[in-house]
C-alpha positions in Angstrom: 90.7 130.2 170.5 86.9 128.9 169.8 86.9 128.3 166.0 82.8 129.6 165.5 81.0 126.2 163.1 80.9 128.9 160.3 84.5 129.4 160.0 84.6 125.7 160.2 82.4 124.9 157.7 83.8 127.5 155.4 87.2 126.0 155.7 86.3 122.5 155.4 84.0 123.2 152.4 86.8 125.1 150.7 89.0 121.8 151.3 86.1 119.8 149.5 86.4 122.5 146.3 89.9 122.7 145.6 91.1 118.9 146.5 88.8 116.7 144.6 89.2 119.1 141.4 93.0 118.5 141.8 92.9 115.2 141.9 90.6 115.1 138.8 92.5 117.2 136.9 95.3 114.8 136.9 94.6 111.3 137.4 98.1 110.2 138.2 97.9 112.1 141.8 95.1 110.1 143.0 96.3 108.1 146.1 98.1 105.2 145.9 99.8 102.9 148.4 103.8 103.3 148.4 104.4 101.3 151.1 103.3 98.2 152.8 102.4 98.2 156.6 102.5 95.2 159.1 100.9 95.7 162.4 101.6 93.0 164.9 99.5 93.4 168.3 101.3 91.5 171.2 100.5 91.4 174.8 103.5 92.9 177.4 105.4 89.7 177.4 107.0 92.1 180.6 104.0 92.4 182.7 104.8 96.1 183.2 100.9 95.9 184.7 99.7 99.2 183.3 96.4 98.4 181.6 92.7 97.8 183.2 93.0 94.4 181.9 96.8 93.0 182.4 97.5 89.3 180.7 99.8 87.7 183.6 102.8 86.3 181.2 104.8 83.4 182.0 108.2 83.7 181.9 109.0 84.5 177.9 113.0 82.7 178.6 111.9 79.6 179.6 113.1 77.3 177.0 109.5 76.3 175.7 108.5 80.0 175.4 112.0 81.3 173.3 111.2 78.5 170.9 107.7 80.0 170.2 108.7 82.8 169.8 111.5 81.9 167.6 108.7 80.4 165.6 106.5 83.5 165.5 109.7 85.7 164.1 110.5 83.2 161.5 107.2 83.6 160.2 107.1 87.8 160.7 110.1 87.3 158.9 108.8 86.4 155.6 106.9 89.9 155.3 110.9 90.9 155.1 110.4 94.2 157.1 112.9 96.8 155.6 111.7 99.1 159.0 110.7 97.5 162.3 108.8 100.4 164.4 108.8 99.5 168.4 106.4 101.2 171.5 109.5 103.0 172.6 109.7 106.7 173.8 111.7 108.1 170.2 113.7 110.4 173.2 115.4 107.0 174.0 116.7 105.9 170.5 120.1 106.3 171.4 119.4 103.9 174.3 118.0 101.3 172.0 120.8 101.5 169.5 123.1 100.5 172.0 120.6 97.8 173.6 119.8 96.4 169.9 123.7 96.7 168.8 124.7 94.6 172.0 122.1 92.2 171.7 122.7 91.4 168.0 126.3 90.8 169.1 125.6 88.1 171.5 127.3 90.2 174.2 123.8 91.1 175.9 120.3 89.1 176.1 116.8 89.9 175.1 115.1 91.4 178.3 112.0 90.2 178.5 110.1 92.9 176.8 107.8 92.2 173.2 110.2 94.9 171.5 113.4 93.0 172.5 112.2 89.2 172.3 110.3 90.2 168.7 111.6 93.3 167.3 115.2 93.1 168.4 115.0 89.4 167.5 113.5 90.2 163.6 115.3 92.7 162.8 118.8 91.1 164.0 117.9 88.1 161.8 116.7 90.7 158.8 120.1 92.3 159.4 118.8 95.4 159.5 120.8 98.5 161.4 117.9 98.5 164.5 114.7 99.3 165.6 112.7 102.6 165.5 111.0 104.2 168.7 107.9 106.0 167.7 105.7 106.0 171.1 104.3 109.3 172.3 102.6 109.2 175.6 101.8 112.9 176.8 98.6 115.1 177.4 99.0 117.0 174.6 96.4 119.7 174.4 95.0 118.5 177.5 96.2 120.5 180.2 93.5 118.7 183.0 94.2 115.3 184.3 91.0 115.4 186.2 89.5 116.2 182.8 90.2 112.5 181.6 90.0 110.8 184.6 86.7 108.6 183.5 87.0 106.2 187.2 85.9 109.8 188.7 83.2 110.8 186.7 81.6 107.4 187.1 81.8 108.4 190.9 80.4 111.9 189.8 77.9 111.0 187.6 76.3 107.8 189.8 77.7 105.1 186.7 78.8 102.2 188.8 76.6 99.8 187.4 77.4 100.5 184.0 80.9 100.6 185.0 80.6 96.7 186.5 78.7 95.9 183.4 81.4 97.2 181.1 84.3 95.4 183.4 82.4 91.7 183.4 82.2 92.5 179.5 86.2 93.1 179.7 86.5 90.1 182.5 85.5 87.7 180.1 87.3 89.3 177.0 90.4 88.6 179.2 89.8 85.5 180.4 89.7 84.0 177.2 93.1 85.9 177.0 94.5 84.5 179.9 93.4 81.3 179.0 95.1 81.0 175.1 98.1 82.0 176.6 98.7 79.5 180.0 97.0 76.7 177.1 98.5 77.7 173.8 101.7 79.1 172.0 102.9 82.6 172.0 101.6 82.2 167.8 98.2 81.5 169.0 97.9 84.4 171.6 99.5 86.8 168.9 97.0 85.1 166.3 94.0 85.9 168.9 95.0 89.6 169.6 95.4 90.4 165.9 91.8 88.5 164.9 89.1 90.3 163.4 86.9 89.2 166.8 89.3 90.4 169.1 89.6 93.8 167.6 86.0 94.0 167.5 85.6 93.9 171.0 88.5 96.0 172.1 86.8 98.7 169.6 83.5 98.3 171.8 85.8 98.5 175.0 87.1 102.2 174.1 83.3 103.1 173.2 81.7 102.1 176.1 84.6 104.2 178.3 83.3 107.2 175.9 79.8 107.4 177.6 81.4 108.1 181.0 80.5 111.0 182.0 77.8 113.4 180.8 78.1 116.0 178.1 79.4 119.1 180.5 81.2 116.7 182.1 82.4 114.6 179.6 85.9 112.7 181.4 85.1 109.6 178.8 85.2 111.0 175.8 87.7 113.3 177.1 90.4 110.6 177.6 88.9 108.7 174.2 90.2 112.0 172.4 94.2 111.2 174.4 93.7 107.9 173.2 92.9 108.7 169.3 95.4 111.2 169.7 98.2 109.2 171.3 97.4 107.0 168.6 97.7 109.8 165.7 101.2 110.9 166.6 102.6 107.2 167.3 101.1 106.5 163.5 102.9 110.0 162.6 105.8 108.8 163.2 106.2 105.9 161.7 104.7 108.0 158.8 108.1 110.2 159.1 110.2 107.3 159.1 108.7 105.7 156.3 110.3 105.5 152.9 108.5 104.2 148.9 109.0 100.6 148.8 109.2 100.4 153.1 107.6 97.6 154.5 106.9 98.6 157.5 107.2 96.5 160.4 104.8 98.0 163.5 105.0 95.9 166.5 102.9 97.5 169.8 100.4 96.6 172.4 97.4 95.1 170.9 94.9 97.3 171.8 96.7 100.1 169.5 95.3 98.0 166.3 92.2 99.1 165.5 93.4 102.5 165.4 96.5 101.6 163.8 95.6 99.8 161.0 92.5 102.1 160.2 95.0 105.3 160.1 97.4 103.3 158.0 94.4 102.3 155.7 92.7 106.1 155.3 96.4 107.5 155.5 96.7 106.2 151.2 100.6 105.5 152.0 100.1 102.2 153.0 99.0 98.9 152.0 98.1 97.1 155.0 98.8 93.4 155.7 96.7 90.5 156.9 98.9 90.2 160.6 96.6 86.6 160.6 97.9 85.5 157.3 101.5 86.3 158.5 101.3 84.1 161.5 99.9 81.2 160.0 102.4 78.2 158.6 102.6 78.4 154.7 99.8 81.8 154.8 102.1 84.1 152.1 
C-alpha cells in the first residue's frame, strides 16, 4: 500500500506531540545508555572473496600471524565483553555452539575465519558460554533482484565513466589495505579499518553506488536501502540479545561500521567505544 505524504506527515507529527511531552514530563525516562557497545571491523581473514574490493589474506595460522592475533585479543580483552556478537547466519547457532564448545576444548582448531580466530578466541579466554550469530542477509521487502543490481543500471543509464572513477577511488582505498596488511600486523590492519579516515571513505564508497541509476530507475539507491537495511536488522539483533550492564562485543566485516556504530549511537541503549583506543598498548 502507498502511504499518501499526508498520512505520513500526520503520523510522524503526532509522534513529535506525544513523545517529547513524555519525556518532559518525567525527566528520569530521558534516554540513557544501559549498555556499552564495541564494534571491531576486521577484514575476511578467510578470503571468502565476496566484496568489490577483496583484501588477499595471508595465511592467518602461520605462526607469525596466530601471535598477532593473539596480541589483538589480549587487548579486545580488556573491554571484558560479557556478549561477543559474530557475522553468522542466527539459523546456524546450534552449529556454532558445537564449533565454539569443541574449539574451547582443544579437541578442534580455529578455521581460519575472523569469527573463529577472534571471537571464538575472546570469548574462550573470557570464559564465556559462546558466541552470538546475529547476521541477516536476505531481500527483505525487495522482491526484484534486477531492482538492486547497480553494475546494470550503469550499463542502462551510459555511467561507465563514473563507474571507473568511483573504482580507481576504491583501487587506491585498497591498496593502502593491501599494503598495511602484507607490511604490518594484523593490530595495525584492524587499527586502519576501524580509523576515523577509513570509515570516512567507505561512507563515500556506499554514496557514490547511490547515484547509479536515475530517479525511475534508481538500482543504486535501491541496493543502498538492502544495505541500510541489512544493517538495521543485524543491529536488531544484537539489540534483542543485549542485557543492562552488557558490554557488547560486535565483531563483523569492516565496512558494516559506519552504520553500526551510528545505529548503536542514535539507538540511546548503548555507549559506544573507541575500537582505536581498544587496540592500542596501555589505551584503557
Amino acid at each position: 500500500m502507498k502511504v499518501s505524504p499526508t498520512l505520513f506527515g500526520l503520523a510522524f507529527a503526532a509522534l513529535l506531540a506525544t513523545t517529547p511531552a513524555a519525556h518532559a514530563a518525567d525527566p528520569a525516562a530521558n534516554d540513557k545508555p544501559t549498555a556499552q557497545f564495541l564494534f571491531l571491523g576486521s577484514y575476511h581473514m578467510g578470503n571468502p572473496g565476496r566484496d568489490v574490493f577483496n583484501t588477499k589474506a595471508d595465511d592467518v595460522l602461520d605462526a607469525k600471524r596466530q601471535r598477532e592475533i593473539e596480541q589483538v585479543a589480549d587487548l579486545i580483552r580488556r573491554y571484558h565483553p560479557t556478549k561477543i556478537l559474530v557475522e553468522e547466519d542466527p539459523a546456524d547457532q546450534a552449529k556454532l555452539d558445537e564449533h565454539f564448545a569443541a574449539s574451547c576444548k582443544g579437541t578442534r582448531p580455529l578455521t581460519r575465519n575472523e569469527v573463529e580466530q577472534l571471537g571464538f578466541r575472546i570469548a574462550c579466554k573470557e570464559k564465556l558460554p559462546g558466541v552470538i550469530a546475529m547476521d541477516w542477509n536476505d531481500l527483505g521487502p525487495i522482491k526484484d533482484e534486477d531492482s538492486v543490481d547497480y553494475l546494470k543500471a550503469i550499463e542502462r543509464n551510459h555511467q561507465q565513466a563514473q563507474r571507473a572513477e568511483d573504482m580507481r577511488i576504491g583501487t587506491a582505498v585498497h591498496a593502502e589495505d593491501q599494503q598495511t596488511l602484507d607490511k604490518g600486523t594484523v593490530r595495525d590492519m584492524l587499527a586502519r579499518l576501524n580509523s576515523p579516515a577509513w570509515l570516512t571513505a567507505n561512507a563515500h564508497s556506499y554514496f557514490r553506488i547511490s547515484q547509479y541509476g536515475t530517479p525511475t530507475d534508481a538500482a543504486g539507491v535501491n541496493w543502498l536501502m538492502l544495505w541500510s537495511g541489512r544493517n538495521l536488522m543485524m543491529f536488531n539483533n544484537i539489540v534483542r540479545n543485549t542485557e543492562p550492564g552488557d558490554r557488547v562485543l560486535v565483531i563483523c566485516g569492516a565496512g558494516h561500521g559506519n552504520l553500526m556504530r551510528q545505529l548503536a549511537t542514535d539507538s540511546g541503549v548503548y555507549e559506544v567505544q573507541d575500537t582505536e583506543r581498544w587496540l592500542r598498548e596501555g589505551g584503557r
